[in-house]
C-alpha positions, 0 to 999 in steps of 0.5 A: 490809406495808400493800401486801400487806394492801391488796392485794386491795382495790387489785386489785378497785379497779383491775378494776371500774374498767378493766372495770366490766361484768365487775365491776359490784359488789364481791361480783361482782367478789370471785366472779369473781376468785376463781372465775377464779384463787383467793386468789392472783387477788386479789394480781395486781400485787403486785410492781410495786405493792410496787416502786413503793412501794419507789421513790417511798419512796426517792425521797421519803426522799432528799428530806427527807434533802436538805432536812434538811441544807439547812435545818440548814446553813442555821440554823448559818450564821445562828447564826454 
């Protein structure tokens, strides 16, 4: 949820920071966004980065899920 919120700021991030003569300031870059393609202009990516997201939480929760297990192994056999 918070990607779709921030959506429209990672968009004006990314494209002042790819063409900064097209987007010199945040109020340019909001007009020209939004006279070339609307609201919808503004959640460009969305999908890729809500993919992405999606991914590296994946990944990062099997990790902790990993190293969990492998500390509270770990604990038992010392206790034993």
């Amino acid at each position: 949820m918070s990607t779709l919120v921030t959506a429209p700021f990672d968009t004006l991030k990314t494209k002042r920071q790819l063409k900064p003569t097209l987007y010199p300031s945040m109020a340019v870059g909001i007009r020209r966004i939004y006279a070339s393609k609307g609201v919808l202009g503004f959640f460009d990516g969305v999908s890729l980065r809500m993919t992405r997201k999606a991914g590296s939480s994946a990944i990062a929760w099997s990790v902790y899920e990993a190293l969990v297990r492998l500390f509270t192994r770990r604990q038992h056999r010392s206790l034993a």
